[in-house]
mmCIF file of the N, C-alpha and C atoms, coordinates in Angstrom:
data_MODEL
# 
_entry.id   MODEL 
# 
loop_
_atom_site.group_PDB 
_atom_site.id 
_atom_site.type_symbol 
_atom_site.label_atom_id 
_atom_site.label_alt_id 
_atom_site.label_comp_id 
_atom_site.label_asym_id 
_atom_site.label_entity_id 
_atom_site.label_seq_id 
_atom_site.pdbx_PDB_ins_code 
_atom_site.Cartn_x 
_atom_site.Cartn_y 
_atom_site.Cartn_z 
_atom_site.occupancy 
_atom_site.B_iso_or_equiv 
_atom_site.pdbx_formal_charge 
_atom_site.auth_seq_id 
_atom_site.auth_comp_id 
_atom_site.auth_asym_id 
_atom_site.auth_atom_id 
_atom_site.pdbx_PDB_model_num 
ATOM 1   N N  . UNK A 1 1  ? 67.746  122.627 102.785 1.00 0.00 ? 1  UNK A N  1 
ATOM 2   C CA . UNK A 1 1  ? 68.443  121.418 103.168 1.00 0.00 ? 1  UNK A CA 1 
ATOM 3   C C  . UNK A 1 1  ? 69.869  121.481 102.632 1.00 0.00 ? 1  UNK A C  1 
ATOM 4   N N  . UNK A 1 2  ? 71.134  121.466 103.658 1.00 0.00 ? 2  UNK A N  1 
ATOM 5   C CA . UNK A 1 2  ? 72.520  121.120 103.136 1.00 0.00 ? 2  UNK A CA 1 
ATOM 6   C C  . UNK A 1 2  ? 72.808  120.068 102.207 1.00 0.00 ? 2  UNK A C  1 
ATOM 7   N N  . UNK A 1 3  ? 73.604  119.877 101.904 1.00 0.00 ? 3  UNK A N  1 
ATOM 8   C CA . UNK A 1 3  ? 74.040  118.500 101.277 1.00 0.00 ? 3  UNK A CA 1 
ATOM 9   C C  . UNK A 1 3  ? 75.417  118.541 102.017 1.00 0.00 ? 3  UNK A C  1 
ATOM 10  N N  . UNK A 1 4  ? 75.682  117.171 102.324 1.00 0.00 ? 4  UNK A N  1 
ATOM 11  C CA . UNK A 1 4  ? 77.469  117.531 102.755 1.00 0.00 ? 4  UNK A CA 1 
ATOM 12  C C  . UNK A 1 4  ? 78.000  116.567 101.826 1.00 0.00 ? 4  UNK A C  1 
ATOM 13  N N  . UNK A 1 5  ? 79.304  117.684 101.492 1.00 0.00 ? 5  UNK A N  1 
ATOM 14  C CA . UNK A 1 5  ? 80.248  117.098 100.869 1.00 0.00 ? 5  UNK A CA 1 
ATOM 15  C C  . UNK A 1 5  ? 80.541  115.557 100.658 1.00 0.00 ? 5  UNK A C  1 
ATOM 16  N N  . UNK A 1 6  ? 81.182  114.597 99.775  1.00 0.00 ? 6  UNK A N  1 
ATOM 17  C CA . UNK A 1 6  ? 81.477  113.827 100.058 1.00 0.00 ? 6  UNK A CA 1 
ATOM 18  C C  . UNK A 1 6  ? 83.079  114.085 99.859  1.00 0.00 ? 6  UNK A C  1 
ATOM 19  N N  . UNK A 1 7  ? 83.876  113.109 100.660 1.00 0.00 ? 7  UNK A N  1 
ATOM 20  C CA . UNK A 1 7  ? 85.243  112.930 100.498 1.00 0.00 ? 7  UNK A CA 1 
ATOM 21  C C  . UNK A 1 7  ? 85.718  111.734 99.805  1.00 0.00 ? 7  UNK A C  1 
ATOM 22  N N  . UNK A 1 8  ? 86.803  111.955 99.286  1.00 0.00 ? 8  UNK A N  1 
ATOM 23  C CA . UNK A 1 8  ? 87.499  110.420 98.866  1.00 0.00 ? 8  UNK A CA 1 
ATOM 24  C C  . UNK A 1 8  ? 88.753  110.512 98.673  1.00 0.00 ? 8  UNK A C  1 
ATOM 25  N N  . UNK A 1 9  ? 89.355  109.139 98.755  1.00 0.00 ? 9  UNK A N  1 
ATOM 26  C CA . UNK A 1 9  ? 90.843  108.886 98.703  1.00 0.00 ? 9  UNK A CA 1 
ATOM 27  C C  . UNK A 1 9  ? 91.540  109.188 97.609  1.00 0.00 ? 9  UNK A C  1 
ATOM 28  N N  . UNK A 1 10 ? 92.719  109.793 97.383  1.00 0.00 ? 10 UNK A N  1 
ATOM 29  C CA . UNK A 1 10 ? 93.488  110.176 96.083  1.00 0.00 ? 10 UNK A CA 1 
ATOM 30  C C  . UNK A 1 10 ? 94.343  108.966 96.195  1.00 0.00 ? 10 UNK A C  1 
ATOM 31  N N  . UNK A 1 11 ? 94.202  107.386 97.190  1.00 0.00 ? 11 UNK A N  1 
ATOM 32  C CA . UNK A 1 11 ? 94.936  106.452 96.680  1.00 0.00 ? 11 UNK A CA 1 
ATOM 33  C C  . UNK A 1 11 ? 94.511  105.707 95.234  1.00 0.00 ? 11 UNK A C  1 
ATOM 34  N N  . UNK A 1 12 ? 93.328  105.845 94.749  1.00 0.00 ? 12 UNK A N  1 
ATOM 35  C CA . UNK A 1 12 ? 92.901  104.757 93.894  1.00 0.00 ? 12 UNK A CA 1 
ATOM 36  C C  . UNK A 1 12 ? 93.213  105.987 92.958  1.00 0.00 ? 12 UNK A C  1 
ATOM 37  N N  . UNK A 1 13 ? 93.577  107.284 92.633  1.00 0.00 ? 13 UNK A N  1 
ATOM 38  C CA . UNK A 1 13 ? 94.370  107.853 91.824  1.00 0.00 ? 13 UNK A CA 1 
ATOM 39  C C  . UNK A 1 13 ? 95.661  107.669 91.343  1.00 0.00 ? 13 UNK A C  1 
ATOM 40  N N  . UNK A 1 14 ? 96.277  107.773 92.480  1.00 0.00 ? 14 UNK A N  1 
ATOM 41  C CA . UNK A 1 14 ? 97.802  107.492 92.837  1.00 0.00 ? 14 UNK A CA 1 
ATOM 42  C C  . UNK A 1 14 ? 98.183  105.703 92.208  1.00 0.00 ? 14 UNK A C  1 
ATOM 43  N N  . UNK A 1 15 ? 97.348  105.034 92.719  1.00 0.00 ? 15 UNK A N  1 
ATOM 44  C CA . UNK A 1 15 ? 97.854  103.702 92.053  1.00 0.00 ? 15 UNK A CA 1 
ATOM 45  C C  . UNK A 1 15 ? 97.161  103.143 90.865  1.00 0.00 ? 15 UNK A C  1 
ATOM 46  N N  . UNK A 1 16 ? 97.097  104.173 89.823  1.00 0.00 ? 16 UNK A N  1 
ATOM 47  C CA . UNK A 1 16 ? 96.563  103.642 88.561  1.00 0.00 ? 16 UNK A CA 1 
ATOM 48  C C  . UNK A 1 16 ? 98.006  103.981 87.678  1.00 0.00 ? 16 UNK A C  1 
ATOM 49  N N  . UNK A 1 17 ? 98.629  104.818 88.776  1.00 0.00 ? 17 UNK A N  1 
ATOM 50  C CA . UNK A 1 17 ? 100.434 105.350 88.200  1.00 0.00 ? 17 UNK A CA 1 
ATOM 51  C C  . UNK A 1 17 ? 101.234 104.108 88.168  1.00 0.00 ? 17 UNK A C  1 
ATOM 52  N N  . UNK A 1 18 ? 102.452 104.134 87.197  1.00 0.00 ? 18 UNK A N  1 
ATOM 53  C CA . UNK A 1 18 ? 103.723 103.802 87.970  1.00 0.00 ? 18 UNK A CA 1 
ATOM 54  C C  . UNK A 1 18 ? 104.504 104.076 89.172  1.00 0.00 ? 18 UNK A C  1 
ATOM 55  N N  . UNK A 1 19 ? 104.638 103.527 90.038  1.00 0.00 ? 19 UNK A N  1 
ATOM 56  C CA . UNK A 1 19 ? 105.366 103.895 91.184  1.00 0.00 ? 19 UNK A CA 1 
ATOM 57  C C  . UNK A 1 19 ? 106.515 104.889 90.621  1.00 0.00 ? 19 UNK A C  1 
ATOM 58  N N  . UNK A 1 20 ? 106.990 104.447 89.674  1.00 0.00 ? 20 UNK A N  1 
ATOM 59  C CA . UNK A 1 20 ? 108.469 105.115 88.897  1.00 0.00 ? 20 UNK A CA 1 
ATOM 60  C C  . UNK A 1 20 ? 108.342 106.321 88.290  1.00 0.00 ? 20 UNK A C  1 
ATOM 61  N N  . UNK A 1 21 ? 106.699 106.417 87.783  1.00 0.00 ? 21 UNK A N  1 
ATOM 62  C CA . UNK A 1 21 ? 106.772 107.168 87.178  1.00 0.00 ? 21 UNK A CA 1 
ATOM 63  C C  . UNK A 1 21 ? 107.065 109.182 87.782  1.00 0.00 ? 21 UNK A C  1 
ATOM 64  N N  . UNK A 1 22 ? 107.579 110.097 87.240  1.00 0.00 ? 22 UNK A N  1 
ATOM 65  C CA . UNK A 1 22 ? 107.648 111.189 88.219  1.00 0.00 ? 22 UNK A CA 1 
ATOM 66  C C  . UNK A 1 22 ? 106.254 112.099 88.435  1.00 0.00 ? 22 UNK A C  1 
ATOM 67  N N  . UNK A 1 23 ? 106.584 112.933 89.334  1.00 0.00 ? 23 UNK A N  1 
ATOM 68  C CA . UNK A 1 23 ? 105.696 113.714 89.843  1.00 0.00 ? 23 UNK A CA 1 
ATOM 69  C C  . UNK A 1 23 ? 105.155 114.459 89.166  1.00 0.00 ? 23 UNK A C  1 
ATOM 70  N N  . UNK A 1 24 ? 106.070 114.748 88.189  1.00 0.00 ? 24 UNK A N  1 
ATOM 71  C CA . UNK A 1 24 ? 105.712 116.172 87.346  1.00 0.00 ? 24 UNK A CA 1 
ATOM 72  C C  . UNK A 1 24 ? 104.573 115.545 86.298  1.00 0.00 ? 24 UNK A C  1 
ATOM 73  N N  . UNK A 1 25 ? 104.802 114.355 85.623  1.00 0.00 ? 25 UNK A N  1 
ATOM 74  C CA . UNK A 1 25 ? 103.897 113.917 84.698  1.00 0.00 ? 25 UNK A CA 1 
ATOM 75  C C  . UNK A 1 25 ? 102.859 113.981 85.166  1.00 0.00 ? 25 UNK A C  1 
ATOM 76  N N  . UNK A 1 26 ? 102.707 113.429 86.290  1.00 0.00 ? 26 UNK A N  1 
ATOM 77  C CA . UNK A 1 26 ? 100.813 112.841 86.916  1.00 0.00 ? 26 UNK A CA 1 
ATOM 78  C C  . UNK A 1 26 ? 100.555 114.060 87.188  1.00 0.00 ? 26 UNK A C  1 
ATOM 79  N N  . UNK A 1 27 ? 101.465 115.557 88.034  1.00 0.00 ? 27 UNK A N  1 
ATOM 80  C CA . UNK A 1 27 ? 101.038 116.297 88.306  1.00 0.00 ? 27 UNK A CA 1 
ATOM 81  C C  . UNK A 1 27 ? 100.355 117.621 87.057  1.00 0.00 ? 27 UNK A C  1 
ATOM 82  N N  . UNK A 1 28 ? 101.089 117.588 85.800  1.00 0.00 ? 28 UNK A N  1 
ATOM 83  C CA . UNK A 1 28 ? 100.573 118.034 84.468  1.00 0.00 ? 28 UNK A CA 1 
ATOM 84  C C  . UNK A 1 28 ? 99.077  116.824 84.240  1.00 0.00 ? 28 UNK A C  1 
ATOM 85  N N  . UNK A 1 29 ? 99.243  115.674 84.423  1.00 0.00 ? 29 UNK A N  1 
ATOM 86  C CA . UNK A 1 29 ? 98.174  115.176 84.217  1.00 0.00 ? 29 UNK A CA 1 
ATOM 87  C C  . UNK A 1 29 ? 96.717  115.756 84.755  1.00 0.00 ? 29 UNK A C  1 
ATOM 88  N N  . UNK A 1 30 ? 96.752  115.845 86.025  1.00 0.00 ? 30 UNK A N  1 
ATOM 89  C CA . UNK A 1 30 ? 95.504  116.421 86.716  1.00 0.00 ? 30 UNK A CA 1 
ATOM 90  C C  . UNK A 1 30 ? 95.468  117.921 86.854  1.00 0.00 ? 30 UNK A C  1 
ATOM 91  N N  . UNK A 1 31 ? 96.310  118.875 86.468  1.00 0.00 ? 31 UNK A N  1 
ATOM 92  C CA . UNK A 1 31 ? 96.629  120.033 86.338  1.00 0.00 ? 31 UNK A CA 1 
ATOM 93  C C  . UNK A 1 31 ? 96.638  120.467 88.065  1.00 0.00 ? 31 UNK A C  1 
ATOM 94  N N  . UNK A 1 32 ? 97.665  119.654 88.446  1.00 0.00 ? 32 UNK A N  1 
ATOM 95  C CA . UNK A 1 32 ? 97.941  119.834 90.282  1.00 0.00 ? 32 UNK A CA 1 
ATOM 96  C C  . UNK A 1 32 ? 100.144 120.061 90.020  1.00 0.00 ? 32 UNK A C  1 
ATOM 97  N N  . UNK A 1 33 ? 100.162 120.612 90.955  1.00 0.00 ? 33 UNK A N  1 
ATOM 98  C CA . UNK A 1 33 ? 101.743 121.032 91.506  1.00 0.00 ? 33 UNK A CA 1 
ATOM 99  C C  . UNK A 1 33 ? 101.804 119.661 91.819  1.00 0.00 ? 33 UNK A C  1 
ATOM 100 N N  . UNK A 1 34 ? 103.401 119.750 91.053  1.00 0.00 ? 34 UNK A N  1 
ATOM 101 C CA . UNK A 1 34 ? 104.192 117.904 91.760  1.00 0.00 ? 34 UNK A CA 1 
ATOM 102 C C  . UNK A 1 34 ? 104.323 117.987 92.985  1.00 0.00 ? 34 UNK A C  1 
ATOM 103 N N  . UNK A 1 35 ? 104.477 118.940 94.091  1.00 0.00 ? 35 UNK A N  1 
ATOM 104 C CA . UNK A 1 35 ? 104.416 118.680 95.193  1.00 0.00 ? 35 UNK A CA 1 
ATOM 105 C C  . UNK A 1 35 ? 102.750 118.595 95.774  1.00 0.00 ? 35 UNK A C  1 
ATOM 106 N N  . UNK A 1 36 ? 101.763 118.632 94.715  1.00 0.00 ? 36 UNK A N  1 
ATOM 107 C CA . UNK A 1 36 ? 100.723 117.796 95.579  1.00 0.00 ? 36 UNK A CA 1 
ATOM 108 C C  . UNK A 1 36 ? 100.946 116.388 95.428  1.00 0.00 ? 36 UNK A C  1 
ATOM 109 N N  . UNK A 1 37 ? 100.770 115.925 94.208  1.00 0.00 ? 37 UNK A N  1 
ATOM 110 C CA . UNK A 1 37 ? 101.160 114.156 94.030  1.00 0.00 ? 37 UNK A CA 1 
ATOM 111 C C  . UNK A 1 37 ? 102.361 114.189 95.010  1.00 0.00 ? 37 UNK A C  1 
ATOM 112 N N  . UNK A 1 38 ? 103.585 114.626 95.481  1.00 0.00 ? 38 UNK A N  1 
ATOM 113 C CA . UNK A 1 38 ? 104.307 113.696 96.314  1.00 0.00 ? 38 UNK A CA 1 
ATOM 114 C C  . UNK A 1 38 ? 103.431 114.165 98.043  1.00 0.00 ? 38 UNK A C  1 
ATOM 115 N N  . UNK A 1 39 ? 102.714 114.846 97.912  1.00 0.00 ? 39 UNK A N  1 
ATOM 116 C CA . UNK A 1 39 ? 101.976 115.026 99.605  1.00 0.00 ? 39 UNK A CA 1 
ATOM 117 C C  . UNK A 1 39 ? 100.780 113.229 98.804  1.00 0.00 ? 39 UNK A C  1 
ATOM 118 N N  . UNK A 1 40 ? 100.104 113.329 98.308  1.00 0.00 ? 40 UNK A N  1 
ATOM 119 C CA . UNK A 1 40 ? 99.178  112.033 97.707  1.00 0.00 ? 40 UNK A CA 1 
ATOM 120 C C  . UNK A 1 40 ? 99.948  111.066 97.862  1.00 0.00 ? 40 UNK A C  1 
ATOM 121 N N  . UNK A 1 41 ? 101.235 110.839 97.815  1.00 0.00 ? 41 UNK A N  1 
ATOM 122 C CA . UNK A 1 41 ? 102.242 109.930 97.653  1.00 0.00 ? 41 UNK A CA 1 
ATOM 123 C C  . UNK A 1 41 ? 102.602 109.317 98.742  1.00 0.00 ? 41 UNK A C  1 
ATOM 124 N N  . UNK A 1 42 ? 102.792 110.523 99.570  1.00 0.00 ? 42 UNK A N  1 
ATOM 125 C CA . UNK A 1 42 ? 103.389 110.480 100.955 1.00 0.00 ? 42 UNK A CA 1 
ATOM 126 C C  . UNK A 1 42 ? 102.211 110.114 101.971 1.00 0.00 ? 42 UNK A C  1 
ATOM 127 N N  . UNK A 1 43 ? 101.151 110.375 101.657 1.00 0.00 ? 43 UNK A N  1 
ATOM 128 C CA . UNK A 1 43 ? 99.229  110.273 102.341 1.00 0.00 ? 43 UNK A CA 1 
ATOM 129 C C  . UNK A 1 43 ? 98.512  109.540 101.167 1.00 0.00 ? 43 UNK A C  1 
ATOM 130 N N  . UNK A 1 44 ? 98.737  108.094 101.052 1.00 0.00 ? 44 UNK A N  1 
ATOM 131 C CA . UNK A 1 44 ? 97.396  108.222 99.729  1.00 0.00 ? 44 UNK A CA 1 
ATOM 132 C C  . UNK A 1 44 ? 95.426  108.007 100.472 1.00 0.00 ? 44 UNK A C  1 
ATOM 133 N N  . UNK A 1 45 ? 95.920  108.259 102.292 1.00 0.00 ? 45 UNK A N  1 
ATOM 134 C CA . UNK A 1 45 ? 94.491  107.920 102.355 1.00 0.00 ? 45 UNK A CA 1 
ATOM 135 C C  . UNK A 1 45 ? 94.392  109.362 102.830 1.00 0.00 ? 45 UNK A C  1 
ATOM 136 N N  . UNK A 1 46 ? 94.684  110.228 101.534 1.00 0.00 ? 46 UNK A N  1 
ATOM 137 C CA . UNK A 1 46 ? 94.426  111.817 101.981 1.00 0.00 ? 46 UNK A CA 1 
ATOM 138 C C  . UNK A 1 46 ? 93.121  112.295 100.775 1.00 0.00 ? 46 UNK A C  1 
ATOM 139 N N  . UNK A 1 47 ? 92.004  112.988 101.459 1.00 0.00 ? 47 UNK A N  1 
ATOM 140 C CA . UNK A 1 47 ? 90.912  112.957 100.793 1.00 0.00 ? 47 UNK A CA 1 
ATOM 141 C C  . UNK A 1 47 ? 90.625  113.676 99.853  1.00 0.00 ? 47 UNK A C  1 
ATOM 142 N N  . UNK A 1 48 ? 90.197  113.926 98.870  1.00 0.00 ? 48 UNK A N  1 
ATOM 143 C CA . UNK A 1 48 ? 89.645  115.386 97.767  1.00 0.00 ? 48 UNK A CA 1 
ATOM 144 C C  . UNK A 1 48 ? 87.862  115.096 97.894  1.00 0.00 ? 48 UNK A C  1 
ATOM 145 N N  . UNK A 1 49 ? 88.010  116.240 97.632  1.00 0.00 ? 49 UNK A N  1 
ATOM 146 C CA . UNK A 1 49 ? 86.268  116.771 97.634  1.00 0.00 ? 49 UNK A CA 1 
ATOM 147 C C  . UNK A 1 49 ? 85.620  115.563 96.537  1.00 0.00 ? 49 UNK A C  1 
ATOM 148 N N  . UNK A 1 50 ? 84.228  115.486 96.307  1.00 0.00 ? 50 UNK A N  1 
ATOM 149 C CA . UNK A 1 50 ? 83.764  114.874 94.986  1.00 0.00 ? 50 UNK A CA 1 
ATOM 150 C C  . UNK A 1 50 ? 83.813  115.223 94.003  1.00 0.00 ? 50 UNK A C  1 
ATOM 151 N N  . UNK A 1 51 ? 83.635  117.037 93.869  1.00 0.00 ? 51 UNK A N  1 
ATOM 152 C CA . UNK A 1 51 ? 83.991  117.378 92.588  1.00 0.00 ? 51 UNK A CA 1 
ATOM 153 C C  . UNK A 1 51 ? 85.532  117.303 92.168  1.00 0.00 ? 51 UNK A C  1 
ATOM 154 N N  . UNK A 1 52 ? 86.465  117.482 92.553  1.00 0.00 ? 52 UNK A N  1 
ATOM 155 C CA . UNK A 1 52 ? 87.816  117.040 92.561  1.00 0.00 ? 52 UNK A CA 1 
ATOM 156 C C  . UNK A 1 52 ? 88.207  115.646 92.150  1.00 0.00 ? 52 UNK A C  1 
ATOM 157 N N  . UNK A 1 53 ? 87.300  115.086 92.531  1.00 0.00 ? 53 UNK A N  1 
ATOM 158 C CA . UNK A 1 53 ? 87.094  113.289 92.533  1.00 0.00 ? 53 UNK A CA 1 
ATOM 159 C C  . UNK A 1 53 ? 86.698  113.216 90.966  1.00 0.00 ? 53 UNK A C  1 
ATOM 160 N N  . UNK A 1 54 ? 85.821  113.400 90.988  1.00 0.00 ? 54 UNK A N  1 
ATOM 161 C CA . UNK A 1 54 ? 85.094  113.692 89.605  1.00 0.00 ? 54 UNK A CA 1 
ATOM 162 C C  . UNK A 1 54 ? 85.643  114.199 88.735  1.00 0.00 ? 54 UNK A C  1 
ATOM 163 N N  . UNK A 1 55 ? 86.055  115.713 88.566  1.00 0.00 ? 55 UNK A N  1 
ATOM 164 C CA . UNK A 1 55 ? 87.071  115.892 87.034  1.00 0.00 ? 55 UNK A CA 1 
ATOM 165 C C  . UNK A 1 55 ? 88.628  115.080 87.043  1.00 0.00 ? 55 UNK A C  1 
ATOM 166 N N  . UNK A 1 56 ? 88.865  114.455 88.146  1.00 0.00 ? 56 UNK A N  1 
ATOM 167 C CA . UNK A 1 56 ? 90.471  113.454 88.121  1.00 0.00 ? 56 UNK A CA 1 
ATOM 168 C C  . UNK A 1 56 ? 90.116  112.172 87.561  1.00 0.00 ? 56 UNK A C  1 
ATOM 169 N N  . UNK A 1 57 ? 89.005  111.480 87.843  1.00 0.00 ? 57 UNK A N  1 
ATOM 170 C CA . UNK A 1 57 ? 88.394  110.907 87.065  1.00 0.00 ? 57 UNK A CA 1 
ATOM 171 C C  . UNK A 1 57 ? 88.091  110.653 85.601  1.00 0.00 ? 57 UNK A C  1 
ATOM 172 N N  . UNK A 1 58 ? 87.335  112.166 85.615  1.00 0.00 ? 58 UNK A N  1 
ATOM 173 C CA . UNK A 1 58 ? 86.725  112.037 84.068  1.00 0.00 ? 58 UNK A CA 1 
ATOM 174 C C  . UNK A 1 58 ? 88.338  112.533 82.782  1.00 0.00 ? 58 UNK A C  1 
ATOM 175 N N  . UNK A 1 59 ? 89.632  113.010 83.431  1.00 0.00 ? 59 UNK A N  1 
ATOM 176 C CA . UNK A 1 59 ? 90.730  112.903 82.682  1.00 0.00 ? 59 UNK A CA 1 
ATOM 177 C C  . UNK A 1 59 ? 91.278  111.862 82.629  1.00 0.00 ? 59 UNK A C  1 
ATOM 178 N N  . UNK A 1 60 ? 91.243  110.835 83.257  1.00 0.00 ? 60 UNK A N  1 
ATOM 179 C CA . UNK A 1 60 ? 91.544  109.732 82.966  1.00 0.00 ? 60 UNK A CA 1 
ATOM 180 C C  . UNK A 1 60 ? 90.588  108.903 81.891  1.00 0.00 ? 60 UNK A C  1 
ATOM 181 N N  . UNK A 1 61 ? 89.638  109.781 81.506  1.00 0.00 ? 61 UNK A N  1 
ATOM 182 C CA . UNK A 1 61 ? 88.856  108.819 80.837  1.00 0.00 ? 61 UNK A CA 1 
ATOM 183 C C  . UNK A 1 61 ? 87.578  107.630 81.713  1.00 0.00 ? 61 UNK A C  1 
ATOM 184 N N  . UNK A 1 62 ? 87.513  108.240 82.651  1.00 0.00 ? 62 UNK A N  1 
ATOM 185 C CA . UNK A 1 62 ? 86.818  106.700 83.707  1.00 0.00 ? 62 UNK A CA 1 
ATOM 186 C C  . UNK A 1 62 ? 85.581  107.645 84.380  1.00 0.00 ? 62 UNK A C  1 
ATOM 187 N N  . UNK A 1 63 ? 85.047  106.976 84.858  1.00 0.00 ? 63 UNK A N  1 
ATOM 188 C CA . UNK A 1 63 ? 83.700  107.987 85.206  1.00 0.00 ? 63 UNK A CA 1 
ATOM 189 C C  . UNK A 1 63 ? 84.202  106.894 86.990  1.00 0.00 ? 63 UNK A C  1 
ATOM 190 N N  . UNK A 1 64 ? 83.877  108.542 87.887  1.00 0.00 ? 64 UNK A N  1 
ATOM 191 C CA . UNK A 1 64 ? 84.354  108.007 89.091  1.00 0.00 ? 64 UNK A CA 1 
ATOM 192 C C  . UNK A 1 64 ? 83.795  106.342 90.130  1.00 0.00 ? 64 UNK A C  1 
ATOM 193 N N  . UNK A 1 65 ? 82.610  106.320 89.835  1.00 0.00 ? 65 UNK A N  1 
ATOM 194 C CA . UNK A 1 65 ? 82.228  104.873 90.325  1.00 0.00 ? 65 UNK A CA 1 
ATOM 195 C C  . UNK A 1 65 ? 82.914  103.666 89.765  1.00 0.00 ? 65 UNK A C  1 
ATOM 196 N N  . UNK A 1 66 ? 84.285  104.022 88.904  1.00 0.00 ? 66 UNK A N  1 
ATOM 197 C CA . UNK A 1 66 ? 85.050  102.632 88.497  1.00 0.00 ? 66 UNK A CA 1 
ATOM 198 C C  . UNK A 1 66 ? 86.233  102.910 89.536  1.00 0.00 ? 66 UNK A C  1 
ATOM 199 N N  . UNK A 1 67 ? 86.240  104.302 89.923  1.00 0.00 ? 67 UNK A N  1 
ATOM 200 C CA . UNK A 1 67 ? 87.540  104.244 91.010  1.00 0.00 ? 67 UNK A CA 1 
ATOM 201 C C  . UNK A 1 67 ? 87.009  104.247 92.560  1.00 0.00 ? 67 UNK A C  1 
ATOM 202 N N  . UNK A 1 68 ? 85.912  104.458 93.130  1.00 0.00 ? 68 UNK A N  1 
ATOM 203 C CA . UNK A 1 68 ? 85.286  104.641 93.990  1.00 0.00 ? 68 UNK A CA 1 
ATOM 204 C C  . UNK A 1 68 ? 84.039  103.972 94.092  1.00 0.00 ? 68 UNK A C  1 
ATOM 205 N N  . UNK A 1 69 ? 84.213  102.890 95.087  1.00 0.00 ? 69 UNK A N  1 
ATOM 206 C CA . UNK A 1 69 ? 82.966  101.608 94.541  1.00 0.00 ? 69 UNK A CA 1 
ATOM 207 C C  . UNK A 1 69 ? 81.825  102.121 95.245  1.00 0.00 ? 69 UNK A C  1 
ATOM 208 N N  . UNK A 1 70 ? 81.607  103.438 96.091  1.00 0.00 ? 70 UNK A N  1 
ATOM 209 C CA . UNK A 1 70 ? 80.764  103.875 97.138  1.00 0.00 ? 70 UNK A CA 1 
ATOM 210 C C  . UNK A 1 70 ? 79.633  104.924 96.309  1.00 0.00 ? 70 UNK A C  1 
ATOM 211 N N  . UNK A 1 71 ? 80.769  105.404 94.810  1.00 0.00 ? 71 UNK A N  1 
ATOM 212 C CA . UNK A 1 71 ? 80.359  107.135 94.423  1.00 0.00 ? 71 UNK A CA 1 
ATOM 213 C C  . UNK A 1 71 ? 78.612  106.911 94.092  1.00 0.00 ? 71 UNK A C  1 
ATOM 214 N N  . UNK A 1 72 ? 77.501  105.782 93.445  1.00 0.00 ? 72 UNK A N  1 
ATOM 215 C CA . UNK A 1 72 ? 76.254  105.804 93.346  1.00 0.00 ? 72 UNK A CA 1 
ATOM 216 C C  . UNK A 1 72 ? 76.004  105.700 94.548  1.00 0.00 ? 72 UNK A C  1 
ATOM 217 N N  . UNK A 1 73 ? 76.123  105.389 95.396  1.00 0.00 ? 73 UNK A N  1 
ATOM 218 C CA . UNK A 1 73 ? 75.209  104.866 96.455  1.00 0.00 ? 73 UNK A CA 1 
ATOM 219 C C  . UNK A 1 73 ? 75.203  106.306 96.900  1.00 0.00 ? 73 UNK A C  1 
ATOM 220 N N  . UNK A 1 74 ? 76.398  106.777 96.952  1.00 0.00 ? 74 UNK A N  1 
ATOM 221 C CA . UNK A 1 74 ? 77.005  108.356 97.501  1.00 0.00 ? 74 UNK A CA 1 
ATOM 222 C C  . UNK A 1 74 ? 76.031  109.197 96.845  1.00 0.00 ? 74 UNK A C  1 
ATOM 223 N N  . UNK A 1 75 ? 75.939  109.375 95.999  1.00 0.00 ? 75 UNK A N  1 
ATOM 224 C CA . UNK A 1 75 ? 74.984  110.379 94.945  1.00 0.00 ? 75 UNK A CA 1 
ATOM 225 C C  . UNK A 1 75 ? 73.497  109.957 95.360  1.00 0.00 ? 75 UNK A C  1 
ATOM 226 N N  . UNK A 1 76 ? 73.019  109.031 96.002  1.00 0.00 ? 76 UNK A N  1 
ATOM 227 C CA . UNK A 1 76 ? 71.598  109.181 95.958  1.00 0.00 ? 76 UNK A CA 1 
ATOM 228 C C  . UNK A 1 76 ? 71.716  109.170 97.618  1.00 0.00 ? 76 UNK A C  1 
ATOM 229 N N  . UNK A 1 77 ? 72.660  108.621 98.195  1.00 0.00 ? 77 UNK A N  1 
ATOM 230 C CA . UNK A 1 77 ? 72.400  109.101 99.914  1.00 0.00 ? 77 UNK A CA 1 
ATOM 231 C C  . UNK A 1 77 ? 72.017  110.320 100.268 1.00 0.00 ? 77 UNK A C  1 
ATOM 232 N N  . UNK A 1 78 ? 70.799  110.723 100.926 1.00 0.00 ? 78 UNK A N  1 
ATOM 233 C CA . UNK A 1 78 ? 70.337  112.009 101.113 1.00 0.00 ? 78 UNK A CA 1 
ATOM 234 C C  . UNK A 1 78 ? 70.411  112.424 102.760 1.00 0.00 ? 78 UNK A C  1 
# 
């Protein structure tokens, strides 16, 4: 049996930032190139995988179902 992927938005990433703040910080933050945060910036309803979801998450300190109100229901949908 597959499992498929889940996707999710890098907006509820993107707006836990300062708008002001630069690219380079958030992008050292998640260990991503500042020109991904300004493509996230420029798209915030642009998707990352779950595991992607998940360690951007867990560096912030937050376990992903506080940024993604779907991620339990997601984990036991079969």
């Amino acid at each position: 049996m597959s499992r498929t992927q889940k996707k999710y938005t890098v907006k509820e990433l993107i707006d836990l930032f300062p708008p002001d703040l630069g690219t380079r910080a958030i992008g050292e933050h998640f260990g991503v190139r500042r020109s991904t945060i300004g493509k996230w910036r420029t798209n915030p309803n642009m998707t990352i995988s779950e595991y992607a979801a998940d360690r951007y998450a867990i560096s912030l300190g937050l376990h992903p179902a506080e940024l993604w109100s779907t991620w339990i229901d997601d984990g036991i949908d079969k």
